[in-house]
DOVONU-888820 format. One line per 3 residues: their letters; for each residue y, z, x of C-alpha. Coordinates in Angstrom, 2 decimals, always signed. Each point is the difference from the previous one (the first is absolute). Layout:
BEGIN
a = Y,Z,X ~ ...
***
This chain:
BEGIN
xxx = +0.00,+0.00,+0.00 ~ +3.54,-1.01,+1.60 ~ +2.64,+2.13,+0.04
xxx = +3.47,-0.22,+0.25 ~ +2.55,+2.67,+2.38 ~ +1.53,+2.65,-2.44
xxx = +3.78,-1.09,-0.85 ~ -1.09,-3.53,+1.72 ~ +1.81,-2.48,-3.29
xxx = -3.09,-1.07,-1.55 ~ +0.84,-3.97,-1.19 ~ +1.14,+0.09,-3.68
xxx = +0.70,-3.89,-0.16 ~ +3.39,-1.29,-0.62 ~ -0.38,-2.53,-2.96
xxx = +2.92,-2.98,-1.08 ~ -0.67,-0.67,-3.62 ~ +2.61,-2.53,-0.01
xxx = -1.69,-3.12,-0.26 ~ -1.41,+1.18,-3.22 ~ +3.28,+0.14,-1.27
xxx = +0.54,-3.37,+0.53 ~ -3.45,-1.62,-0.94 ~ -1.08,-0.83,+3.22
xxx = -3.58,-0.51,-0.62 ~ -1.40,+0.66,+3.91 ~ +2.48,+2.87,+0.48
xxx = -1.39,+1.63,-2.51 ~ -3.63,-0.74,+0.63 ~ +0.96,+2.07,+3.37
xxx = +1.93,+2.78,-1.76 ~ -3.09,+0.55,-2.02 ~ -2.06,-0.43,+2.44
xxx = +1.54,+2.69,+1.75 ~ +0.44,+2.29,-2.80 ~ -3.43,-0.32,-0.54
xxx = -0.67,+1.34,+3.59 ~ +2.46,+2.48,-0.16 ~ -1.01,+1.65,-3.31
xxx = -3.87,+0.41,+1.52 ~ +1.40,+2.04,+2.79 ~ +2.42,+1.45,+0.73
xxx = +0.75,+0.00,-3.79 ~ +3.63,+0.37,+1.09 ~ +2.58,-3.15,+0.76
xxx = +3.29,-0.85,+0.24 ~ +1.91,-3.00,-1.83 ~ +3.35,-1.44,+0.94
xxx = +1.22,-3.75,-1.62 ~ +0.19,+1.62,-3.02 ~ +2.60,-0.09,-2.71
xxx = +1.57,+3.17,+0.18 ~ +4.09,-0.24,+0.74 ~ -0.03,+2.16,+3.87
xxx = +3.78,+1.21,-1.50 ~ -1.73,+1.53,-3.39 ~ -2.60,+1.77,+2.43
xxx = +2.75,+1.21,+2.13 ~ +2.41,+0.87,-2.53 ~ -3.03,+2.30,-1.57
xxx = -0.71,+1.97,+3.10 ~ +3.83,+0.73,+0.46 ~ -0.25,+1.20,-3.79
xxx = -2.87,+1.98,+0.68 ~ +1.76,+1.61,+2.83 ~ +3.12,+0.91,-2.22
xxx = -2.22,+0.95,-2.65 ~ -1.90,+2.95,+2.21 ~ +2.70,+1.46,+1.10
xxx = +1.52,+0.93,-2.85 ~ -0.30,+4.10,-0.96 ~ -3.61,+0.85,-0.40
xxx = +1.49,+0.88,-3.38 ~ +1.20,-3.42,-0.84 ~ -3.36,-0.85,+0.86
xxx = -2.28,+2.41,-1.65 ~ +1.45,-0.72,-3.79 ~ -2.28,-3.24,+0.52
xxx = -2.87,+2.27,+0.92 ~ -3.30,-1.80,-1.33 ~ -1.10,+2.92,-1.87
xxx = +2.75,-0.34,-2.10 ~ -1.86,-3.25,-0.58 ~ -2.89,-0.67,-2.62
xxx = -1.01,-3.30,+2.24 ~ +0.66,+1.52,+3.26 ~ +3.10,-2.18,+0.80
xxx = +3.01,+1.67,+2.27 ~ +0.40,+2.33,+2.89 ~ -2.48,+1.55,+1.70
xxx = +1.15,+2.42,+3.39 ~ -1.59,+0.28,+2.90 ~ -3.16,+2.21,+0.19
xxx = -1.09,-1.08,-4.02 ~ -3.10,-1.87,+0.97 ~ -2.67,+0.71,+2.14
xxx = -2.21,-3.00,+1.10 ~ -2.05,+1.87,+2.45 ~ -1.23,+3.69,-1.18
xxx = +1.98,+2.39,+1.43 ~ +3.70,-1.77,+1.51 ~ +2.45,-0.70,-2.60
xxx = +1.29,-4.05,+0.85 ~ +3.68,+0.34,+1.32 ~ +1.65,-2.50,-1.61
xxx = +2.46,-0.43,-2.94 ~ -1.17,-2.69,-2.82 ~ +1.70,-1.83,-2.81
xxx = -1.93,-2.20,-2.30 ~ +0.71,-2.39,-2.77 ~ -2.10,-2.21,-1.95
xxx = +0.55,-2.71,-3.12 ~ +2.21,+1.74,-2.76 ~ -1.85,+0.70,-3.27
xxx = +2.08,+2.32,-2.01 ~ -2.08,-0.69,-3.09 ~ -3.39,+0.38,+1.31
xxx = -1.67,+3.30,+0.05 ~ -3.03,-1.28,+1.90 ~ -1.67,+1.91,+3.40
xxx = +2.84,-1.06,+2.85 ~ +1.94,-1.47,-2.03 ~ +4.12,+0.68,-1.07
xxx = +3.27,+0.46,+1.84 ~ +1.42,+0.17,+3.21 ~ +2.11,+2.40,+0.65
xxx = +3.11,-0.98,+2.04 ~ +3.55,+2.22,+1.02 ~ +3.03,-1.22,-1.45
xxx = +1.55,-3.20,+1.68 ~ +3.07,+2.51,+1.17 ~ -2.41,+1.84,+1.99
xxx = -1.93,-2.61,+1.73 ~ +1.80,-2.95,-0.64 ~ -1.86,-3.53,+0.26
xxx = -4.00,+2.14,+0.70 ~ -1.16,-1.04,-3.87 ~ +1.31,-3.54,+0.13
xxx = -1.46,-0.66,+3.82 ~ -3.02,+2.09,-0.88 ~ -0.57,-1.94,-2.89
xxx = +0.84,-3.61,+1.50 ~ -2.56,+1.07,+3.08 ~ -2.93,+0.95,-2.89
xxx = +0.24,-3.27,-1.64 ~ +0.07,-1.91,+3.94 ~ -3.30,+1.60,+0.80
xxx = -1.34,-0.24,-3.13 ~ +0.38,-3.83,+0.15 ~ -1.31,-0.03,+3.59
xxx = -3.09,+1.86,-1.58 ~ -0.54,-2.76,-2.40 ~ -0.10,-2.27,+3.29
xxx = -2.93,+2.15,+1.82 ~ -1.97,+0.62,-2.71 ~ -0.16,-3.93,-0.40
xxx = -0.88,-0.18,+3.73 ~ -2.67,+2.29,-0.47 ~ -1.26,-1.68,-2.94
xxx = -0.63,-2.89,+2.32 ~ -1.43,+2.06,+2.52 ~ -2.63,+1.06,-2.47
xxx = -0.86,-3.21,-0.91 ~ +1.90,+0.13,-3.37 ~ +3.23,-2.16,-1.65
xxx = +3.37,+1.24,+1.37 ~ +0.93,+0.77,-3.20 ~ -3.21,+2.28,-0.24
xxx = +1.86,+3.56,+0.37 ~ +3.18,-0.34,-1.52 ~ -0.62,+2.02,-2.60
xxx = -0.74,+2.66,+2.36 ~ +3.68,+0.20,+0.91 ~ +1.98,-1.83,-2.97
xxx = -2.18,+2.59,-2.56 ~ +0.68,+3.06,+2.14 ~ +3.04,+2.52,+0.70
xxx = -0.21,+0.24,+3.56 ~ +1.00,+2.75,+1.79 ~ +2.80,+0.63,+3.46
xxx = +0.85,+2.89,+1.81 ~ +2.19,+0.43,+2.36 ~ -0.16,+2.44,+2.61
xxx = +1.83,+1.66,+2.83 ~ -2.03,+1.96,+2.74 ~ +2.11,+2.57,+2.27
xxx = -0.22,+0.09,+3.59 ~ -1.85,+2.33,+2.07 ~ -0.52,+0.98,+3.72
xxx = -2.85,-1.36,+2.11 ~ -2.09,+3.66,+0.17 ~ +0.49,-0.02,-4.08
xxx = -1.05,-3.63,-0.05 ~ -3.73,+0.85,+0.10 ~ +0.07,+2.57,-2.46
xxx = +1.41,-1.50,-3.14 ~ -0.22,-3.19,-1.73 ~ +2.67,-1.92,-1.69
xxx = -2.84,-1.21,-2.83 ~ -3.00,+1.13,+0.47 ~ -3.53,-2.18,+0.64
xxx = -0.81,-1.84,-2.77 ~ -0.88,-3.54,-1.58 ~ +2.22,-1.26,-2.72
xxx = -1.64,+0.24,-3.83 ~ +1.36,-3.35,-1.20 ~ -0.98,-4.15,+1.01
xxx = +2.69,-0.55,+2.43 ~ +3.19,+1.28,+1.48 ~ +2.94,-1.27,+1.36
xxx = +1.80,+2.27,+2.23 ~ +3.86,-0.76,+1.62 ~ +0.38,+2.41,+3.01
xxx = +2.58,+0.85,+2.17 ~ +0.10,-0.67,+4.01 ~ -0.79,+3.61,+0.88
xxx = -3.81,-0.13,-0.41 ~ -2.59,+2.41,-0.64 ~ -2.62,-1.69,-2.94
xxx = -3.31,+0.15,+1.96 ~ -3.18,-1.35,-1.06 ~ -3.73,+1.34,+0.17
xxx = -2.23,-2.14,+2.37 ~ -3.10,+1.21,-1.19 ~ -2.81,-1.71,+2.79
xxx = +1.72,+1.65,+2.40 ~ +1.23,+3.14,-2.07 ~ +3.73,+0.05,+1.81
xxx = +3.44,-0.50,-1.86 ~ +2.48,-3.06,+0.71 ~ +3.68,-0.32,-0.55
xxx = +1.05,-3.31,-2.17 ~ +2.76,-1.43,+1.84 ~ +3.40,-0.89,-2.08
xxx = +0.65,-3.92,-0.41 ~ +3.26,-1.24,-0.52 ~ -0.26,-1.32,-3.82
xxx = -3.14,+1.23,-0.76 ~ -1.80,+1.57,-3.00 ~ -3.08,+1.97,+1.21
xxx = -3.00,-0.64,-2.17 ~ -2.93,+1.94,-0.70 ~ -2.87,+0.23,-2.01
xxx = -0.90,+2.69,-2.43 ~ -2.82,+1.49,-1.73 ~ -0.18,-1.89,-3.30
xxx = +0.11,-3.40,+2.07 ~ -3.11,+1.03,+2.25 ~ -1.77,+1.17,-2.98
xxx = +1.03,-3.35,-1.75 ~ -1.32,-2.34,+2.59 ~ -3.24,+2.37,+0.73
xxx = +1.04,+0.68,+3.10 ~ +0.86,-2.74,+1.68 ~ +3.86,+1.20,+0.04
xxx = +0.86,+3.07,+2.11 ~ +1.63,+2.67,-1.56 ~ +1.21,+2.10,+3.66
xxx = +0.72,+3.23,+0.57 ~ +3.53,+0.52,+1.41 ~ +2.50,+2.24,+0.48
xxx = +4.29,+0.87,+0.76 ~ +0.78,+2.01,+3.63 ~ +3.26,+1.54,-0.63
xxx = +2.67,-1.62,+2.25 ~ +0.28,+1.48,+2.97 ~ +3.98,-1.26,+0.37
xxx = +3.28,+1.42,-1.10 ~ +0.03,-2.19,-3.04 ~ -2.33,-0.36,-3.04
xxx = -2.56,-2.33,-0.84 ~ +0.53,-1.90,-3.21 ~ -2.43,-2.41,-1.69
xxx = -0.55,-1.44,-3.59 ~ -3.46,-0.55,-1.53 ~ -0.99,-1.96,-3.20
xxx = -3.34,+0.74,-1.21 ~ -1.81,-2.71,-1.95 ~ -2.25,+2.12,-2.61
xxx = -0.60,-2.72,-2.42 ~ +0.74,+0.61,-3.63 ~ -1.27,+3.07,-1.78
xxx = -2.83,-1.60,-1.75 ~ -1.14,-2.89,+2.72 ~ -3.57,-0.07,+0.72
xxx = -1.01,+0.83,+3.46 ~ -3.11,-1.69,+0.25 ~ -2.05,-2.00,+3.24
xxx = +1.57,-3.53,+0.21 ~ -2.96,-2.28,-0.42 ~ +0.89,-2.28,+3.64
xxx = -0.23,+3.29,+1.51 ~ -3.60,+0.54,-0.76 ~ -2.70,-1.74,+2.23
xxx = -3.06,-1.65,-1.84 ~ -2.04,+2.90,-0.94 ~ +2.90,+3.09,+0.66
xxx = +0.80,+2.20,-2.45 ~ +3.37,+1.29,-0.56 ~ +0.10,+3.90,+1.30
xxx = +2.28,+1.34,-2.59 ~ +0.08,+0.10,-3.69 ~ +3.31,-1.52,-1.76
xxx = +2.57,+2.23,-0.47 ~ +4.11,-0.15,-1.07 ~ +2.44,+1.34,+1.95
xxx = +0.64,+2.43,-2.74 ~ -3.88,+1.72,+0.73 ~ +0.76,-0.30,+3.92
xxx = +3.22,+1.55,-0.32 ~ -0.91,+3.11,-2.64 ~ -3.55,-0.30,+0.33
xxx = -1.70,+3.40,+1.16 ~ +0.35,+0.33,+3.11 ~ +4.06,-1.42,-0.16
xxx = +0.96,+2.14,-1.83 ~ -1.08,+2.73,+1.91 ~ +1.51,-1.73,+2.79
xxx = +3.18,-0.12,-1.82 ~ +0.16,+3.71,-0.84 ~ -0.63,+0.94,+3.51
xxx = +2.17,-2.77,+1.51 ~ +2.85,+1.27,-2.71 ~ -0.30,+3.28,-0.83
xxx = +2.09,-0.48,-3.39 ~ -0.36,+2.44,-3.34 ~ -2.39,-1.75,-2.09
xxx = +3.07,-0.15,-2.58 ~ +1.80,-2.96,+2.01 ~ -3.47,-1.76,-0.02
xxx = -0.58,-0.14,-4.27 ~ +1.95,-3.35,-0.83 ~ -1.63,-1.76,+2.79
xxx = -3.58,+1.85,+0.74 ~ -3.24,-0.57,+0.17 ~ -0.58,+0.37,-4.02
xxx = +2.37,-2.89,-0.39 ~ -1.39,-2.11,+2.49 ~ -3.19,+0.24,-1.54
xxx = +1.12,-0.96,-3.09 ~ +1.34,-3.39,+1.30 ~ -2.90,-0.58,+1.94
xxx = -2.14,+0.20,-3.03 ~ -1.71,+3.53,+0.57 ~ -1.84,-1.79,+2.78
xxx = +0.08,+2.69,+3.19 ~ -2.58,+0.73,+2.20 ~ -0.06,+1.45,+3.71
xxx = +1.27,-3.03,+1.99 ~ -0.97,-0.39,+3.95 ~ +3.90,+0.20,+1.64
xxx = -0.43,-0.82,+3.57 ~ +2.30,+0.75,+2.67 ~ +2.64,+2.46,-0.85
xxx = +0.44,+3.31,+1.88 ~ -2.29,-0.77,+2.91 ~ -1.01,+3.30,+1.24
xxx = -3.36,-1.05,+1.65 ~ +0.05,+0.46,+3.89 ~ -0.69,-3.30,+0.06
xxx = +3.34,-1.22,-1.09 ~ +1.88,+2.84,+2.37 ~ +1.61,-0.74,+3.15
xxx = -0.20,+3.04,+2.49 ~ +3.32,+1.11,-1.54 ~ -0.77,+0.01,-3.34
xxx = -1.77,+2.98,-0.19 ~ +1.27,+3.72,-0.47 ~ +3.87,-1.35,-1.03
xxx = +2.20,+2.49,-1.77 ~ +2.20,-0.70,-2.64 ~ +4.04,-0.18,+0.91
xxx = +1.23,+3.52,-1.17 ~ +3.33,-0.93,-1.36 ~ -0.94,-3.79,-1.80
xxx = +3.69,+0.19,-1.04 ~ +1.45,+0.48,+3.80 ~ +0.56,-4.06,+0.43
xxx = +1.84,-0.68,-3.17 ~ +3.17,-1.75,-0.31 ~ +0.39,-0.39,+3.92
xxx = +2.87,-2.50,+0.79 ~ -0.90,-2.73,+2.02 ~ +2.35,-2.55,+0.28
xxx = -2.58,-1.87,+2.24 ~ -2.20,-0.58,-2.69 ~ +0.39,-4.08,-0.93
***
């Protein structure tokens, strides 16, 4: 079995879609042939020719900037358990992706407006008045709807990775919400470096994401062969792209679903980054795409929604620990309700991946971490620095 030097960049291919954009047939024979290689292993890539305006991407990190250092009290009136779909604030030390460190970052998420709709994940955002952080809504907004297109685009490549029509998937994103955080991750000093994570070690519940980071660094992903960690390097442009759990249980495996991981900066300025997670609507079916069985395979998992992945059994109990909310912020969008649009239909469903704790997935730091004392210390730090 090879391995690879820890920290040694472990090759996360750099991908240019843009001959797909403009119909070039063997362009895009090339892009897909690449995707295809690059979704087997590392199940991580990056994409630049893409459609997304670089001023809109830069104009959202400088409002993300502003946004975070406003007072944490500013801030915390858009706390996500004020939230029935978990929309709004969230301050550093509220998850937990690996047992026993609380993540030390600051998140904001936002997903498709549904005032109406009463469903599981489903409703409002929740947003400060334009006075208080002037232009973050409209940029915020403008940025979800960029991606969201530029989702349409790789879930068509994908679909002709798999075999299928481009148009194959679109209902995966054109049916669906979507979801897109943005975070900010403090700074901290190389001999605290090793003994807290910015987000913990996980793999991503969704099909795919499509993550716009800053130049300071610090997403690492899990080689497993050689069980060692490995920085992904910035790219001017770039989305990062990986793989999640519903997409390797979709294609039976033949799409990687990697464990990774945020270092927290060690720099005088924070890390920001903005992720959009590709979840498919509520009520999709998540069963094995025929091309991706071999004469004679059978698919590994039973079909499932998103709805059972997401409040099934064992998420739910991942939920409660992961937010440790009164159950009365949970009863307009809980399990109960779920069930009820997923047609009574829940059973214990396998969901791989999320809060590795095995040895196995552990680098020689990653065992016997404390949690920060004071989650709170970090918050609201000025930084003009930050863009």
């Amino acid at each position: 079995m090879g391995s690879l030097p820890e920290k040694e960049a472990l090759r996360i291919p750099v991908i240019d879609i843009s001959g797909f954009y403009t119909g070039d047939e063997i362009r895009t024979r090339n892009i897909v042939g690449e995707l295809r290689a690059a979704c087997e292993a590392p199940g991580f890539f990056q994409v630049v020719g893409h459609d997304v305006p670089p001023q809109l991407r830069a104009d959202l990190l400088t409002k993300v900037a502003d946004f975070y250092r406003l007072p944490a009290e500013k801030k915390q009136a858009l706390d996500t358990k004020n939230s029935p779909c978990f929309r709004g604030y969230e301050k550093i030390g509220t998850q937990h992706l690996e047992q026993g460190f609380d993540d030390q970052k600051e998140g904001f998420m936002i997903s498709a407006d549904k005032p109406n709709s009463t469903r599981f994940l489903q409703g409002t955002n929740q947003w400060l008045a334009e006075a208080d952080a002037p232009g973050f809504r409209d940029t915020f907004t403008a940025y979800f709807e960029g991606v969201r297109n530029l989702s349409r685009t790789m879930f068509r490549l994908m679909s002709m990775t798999l075999g299928l029509d481009p148009q194959y998937l679109d209902n995966f994103v054109d049916g669906a919400d979507g979801m897109c955080r943005a975070y900010r991750y403090p700074p901290t000093t190389p001999e605290a470096a090793s003994k807290s994570r910015g987000i913990g070690a996980h793999t991503d519940f969704g099909a795919l994401t499509l993550l716009m980071q800053d130049e300071i660094g610090g997403l690492e992903v899990f080689h497993k062969p050689s069980g060692t960690w490995h920085p992904v390097q910035s790219v001017k442009d770039a989305f990062v792209v990986n793989i999640g759990d519903m997409m390797e249980r979709w294609t039976n495996g033949r799409c990687s679903s990697t464990l990774h991981r945020v270092i927290s900066p060690v720099s005088e300025r924070n890390r920001y980054s903005v992720a959009f997670f590709n979840e498919g609507p509520l009520d999709q079916i998540i069963d094995c795409i025929p091309t991706c069985l071999a004469p004679g395979e059978q698919p590994k998992h039973e079909p499932v929604t998103p709805v059972e992945l997401e409040v099934g059994e064992k998420m739910e109990e991942l939920i409660k620990w992961h937010y440790p909310f009164p159950d009365d912020l949970r009863m307009e969008c809980g399990p109960k309700q779920a069930e009820d649009h997923a047609g009574g239909v829940f059973e214990s469903v396998e969901f791989p991946g999320t809060y590795q704790s095995d040895p196995e997935y552990a680098s020689d730091e990653d065992v016997g971490l404390s949690r920060s004392d004071d989650p709170d210390a970090s918050e609201g730090e000025d930084d003009d620095d930050d863009n």
